[in-house]
C-alpha positions in Angstrom: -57.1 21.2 36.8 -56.3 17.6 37.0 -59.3 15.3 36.4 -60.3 12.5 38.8 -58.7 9.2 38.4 -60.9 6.3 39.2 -59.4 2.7 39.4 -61.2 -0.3 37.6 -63.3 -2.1 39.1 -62.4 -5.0 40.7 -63.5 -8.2 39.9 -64.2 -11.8 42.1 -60.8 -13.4 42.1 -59.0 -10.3 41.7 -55.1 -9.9 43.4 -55.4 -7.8 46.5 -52.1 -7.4 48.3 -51.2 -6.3 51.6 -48.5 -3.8 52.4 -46.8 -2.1 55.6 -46.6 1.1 53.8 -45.6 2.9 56.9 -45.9 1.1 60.3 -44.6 -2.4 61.3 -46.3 -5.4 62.2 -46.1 -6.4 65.6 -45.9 -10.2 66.4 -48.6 -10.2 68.5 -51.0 -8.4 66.0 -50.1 -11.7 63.7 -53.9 -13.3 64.5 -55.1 -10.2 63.3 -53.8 -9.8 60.3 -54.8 -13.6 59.4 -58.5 -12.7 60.1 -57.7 -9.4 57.9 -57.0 -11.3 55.3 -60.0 -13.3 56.2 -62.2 -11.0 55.3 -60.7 -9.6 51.9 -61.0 -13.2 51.0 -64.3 -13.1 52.1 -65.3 -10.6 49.7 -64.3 -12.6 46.8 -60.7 -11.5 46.0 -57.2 -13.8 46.4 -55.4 -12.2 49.1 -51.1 -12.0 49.0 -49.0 -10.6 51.3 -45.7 -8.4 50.2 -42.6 -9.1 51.4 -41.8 -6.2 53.6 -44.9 -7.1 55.7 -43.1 -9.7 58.3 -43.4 -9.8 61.9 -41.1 -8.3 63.8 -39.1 -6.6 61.0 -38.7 -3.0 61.8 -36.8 0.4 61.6 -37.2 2.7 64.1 -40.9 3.1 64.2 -41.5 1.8 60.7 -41.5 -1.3 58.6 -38.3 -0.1 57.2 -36.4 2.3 55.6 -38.9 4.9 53.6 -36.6 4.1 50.2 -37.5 0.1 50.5 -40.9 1.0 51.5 -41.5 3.6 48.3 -39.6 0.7 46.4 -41.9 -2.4 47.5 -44.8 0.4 46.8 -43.9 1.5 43.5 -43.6 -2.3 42.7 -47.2 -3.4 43.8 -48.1 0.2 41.5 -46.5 -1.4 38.7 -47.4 -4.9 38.5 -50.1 -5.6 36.5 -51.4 -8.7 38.4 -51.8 -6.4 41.9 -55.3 -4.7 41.5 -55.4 -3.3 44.8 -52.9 -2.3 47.6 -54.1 -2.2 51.4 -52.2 -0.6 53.9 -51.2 -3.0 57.1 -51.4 -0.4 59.5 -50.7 3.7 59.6 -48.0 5.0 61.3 -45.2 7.8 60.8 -43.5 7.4 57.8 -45.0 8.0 55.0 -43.7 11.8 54.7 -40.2 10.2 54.2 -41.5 8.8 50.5 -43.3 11.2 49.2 -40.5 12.3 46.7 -39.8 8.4 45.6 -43.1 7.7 44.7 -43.4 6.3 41.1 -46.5 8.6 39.9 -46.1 8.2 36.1 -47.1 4.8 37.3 -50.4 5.3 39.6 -51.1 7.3 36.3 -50.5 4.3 33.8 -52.2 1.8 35.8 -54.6 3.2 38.8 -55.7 1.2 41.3 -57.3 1.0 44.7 -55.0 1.6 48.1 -56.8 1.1 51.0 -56.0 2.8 54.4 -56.1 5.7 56.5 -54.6 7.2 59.6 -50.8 7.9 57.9 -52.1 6.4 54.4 -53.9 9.5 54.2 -51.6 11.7 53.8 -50.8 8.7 50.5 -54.3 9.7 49.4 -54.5 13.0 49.2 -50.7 13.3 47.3 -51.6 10.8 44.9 -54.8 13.3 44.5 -52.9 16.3 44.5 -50.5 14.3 41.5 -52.5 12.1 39.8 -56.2 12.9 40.6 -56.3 9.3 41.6 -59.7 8.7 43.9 -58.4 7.8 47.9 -60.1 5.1 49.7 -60.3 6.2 52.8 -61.2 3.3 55.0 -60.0 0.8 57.8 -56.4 -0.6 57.2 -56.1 -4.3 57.4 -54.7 -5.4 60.6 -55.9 -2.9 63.4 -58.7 -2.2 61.0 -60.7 -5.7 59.3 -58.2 -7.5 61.8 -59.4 -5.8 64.5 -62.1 -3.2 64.9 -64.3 -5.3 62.6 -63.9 -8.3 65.0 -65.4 -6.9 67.8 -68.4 -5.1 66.1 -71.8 -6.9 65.6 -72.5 -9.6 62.9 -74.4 -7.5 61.4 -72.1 -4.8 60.9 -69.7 -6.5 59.7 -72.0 -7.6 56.8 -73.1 -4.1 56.5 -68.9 -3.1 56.3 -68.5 -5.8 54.2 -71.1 -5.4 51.0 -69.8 -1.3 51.3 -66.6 -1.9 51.1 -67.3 -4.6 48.3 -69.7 -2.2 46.5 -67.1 0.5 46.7 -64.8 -2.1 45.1 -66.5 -3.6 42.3 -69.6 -1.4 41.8 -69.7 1.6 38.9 -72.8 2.6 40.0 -73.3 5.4 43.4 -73.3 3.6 46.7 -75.6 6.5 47.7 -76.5 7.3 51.4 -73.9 6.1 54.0 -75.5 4.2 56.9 -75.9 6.4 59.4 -76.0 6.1 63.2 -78.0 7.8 65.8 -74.7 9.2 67.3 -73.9 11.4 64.7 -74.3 15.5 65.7 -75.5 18.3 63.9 -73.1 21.1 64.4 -73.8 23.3 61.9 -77.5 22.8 60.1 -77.5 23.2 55.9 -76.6 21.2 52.8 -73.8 20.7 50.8 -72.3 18.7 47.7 -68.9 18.5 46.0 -66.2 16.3 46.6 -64.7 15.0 49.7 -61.6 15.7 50.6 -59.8 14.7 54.0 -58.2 12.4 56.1 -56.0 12.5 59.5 -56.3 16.5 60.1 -52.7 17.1 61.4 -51.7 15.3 57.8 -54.2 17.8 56.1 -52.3 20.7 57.7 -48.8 19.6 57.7 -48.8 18.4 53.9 -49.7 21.8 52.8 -46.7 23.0 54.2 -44.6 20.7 51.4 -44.8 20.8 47.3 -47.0 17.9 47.5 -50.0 20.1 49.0 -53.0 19.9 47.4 -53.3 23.3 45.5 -55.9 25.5 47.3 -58.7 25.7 44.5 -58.8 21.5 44.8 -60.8 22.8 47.7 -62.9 24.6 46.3 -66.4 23.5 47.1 -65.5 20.6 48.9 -66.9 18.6 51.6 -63.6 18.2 54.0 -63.8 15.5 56.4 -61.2 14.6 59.1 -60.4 13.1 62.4 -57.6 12.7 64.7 -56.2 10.1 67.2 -54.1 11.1 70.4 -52.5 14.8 71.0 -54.0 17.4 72.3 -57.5 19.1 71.6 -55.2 22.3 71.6 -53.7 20.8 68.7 -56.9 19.9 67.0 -57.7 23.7 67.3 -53.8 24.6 66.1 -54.3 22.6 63.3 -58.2 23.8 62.0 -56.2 27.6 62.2 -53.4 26.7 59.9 -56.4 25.3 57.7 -58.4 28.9 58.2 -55.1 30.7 57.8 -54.2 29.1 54.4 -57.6 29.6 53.3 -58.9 26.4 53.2 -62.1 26.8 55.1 -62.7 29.1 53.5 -63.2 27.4 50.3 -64.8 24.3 51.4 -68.6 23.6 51.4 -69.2 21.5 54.2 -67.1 19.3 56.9 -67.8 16.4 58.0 -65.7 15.1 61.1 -65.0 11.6 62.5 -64.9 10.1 66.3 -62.2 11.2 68.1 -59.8 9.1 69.9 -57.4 9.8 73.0 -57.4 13.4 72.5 -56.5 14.8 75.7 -58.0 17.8 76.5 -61.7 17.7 75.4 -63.9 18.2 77.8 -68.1 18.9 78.0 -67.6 22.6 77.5 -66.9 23.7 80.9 -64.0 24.6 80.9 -62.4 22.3 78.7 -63.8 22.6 74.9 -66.0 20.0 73.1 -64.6 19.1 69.6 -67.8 20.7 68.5 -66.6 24.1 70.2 -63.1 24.1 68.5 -64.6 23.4 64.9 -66.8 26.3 65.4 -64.5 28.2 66.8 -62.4 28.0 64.1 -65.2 28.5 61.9 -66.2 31.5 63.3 -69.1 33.4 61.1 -68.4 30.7 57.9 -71.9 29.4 57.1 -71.5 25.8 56.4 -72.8 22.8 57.5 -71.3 20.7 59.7 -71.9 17.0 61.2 -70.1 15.6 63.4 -68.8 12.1 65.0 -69.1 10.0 61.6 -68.2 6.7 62.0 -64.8 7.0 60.5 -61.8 7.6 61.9 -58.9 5.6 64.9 -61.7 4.8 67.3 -63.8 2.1 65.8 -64.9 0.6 61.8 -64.7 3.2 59.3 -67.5 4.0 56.9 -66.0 4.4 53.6 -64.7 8.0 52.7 -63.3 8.2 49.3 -61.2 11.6 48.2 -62.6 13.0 45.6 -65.6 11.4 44.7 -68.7 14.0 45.1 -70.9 13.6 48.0 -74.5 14.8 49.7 -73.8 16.5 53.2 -77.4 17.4 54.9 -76.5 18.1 58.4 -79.5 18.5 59.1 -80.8 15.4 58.5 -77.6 14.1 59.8 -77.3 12.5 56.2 -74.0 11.9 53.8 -74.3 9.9 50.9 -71.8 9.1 48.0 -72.8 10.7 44.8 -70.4 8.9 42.4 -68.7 6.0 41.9 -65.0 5.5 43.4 -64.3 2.5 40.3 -64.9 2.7 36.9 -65.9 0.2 34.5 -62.9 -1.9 33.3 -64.6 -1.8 29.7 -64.7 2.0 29.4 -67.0 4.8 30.2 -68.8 5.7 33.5 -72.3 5.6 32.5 -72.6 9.1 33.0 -70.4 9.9 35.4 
């Protein structure tokens, strides 16, 4: 079993670059990613920008080829001045890399990449690999650019000293703030390591030699959410998942808002995404809570892959157990 592989911490003044590691940037999404980079400044680290991120550069539907992307990528990985790598945007590319990735070199020197949507599918491969922790959050110019810009003052302070605590802090961040939207769909507890991302990435990955071997699993608390397609799809995907054996292995799920999927309905006669989860689920006892704040439709509490976590559905609580960083100076005080 490969053993989890935290970053150091990062420090004030630290280099944060970022990266299209899948989609393009869009001229007109420029402003944003100035205010993104606005806010990583903001929360004490120097801020650069790699080369492949321009506006208007493009190929096809990415940023460019995947062999310059994974090349740009592998670069950030080994410079020793980068401490941390965030991800411009998702998108649909990063399947096209997977096999250039330089993993000898996340292993030498692990750091932080930041990002979800396509980027997880990065995270849980460089899990799968390396055991390197995923920080599953908002990418930077959709995400801090954007989202964050229209929530309240004081959530983006609360976003803010998370995302800088999950940074720079060795010790737990501990319970997640939660909101009065999330659901209990499933009552009971559950701890073990989260595990998740974009679910159609979840299910398609483990279709390639870069799946995350089915005992990584085990015990887990998988999260997920998915942006457009169809709720058939959504269902599709959670069978592949029950087929395989994933669910069950897992001890709890946790899923995220759900954006533009067509399809869902109240319950009659369309399904709630509550309805396909336990549909899928059938008679497997575990707790479930659902519409996190994570996920395409808004900010994004952070969800980092494989760091152990407290599900009570319940109580509609989650709370990180662990650190995602380690102590540049050794040892994890216990962890």
């Amino acid at each position: 079993m490969i053993s989890l592989l935290r970053p150091c911490a990062l420090r004030p003044g630290d280099l944060v670059v970022v990266a299209s590691l899948s989609g393009p940037l869009h001229a007109e999404y420029e402003p944003d990613l100035g205010r993104a980079v606005a806010v990583l400044e903001g929360m004490g680290f120097r801020v650069r920008r790699a080369p492949l991120l321009e506006a208007g550069r493009r190929r096809w539907w990415s940023a460019a080829r995947p062999a310059e992307i994974a090349e740009e990528f592998n670069g950030l990985l080994r410079d020793p001045e980068v401490r941390a790598i965030v991800a411009h945007d998702g998108g649909q590319t990063v399947f096209g890399y997977l096999d250039l990735i330089d993993y000898d070199a996340v292993a030498a020197d692990p750091k932080p990449v930041l990002g979800l949507s396509d980027i997880s599918l990065l995270h849980l491969v460089l899990y799968a690999r390396t055991g390197l922790v995923g920080f599953h959050t908002d990418v930077a110019t959709p995400g801090l650019g954007g989202h964050w810009q229209r929530a309240s003052p004081a959530r983006r302070a609360e976003l803010a000293r998370l995302y800088t605590t999950l940074l720079t802090g060795t010790e737990p961040i501990g319970a997640l703030p939660s909101a009065p939207t999330w659901e209990c769909w499933r009552p009971g507890r559950a701890e073990g390591p989260l595990v998740g991302g974009v679910i159609n990435r979840i299910a398609l990955n483990q279709a390639t030699p870069y799946a995350l071997p089915l005992e990584r699993f085990d015990g887990a608390v998988l999260f997920w959410e998915e942006a457009g397609g169809l709720a058939a799809h959504v269902w599709t995907y959670l069978q592949v998942m029950r087929h395989c054996g994933i669910l069950d292995r897992i001890a709890g799920m946790v899923v995220g808002v759900p954006d533009g999927i067509a399809g869902l309905g109240t319950g009659t006669p369309d399904p709630t995404l509550r309805d396909l989860v336990l549909d899928a689920l059938g008679d497997r006892d575990i707790p479930v809570l659902g519409n996190v704040d994570f996920g395409h439709a808004g900010t994004n509490l952070p969800m980092p892959v494989g760091v152990r976590a407290g599900l009570d559905a319940g109580a509609r609580t989650l709370s990180l157990l662990e650190p995602a960083v380690r102590d540049a100076h050794g040892g994890m005080d216990g962890y």
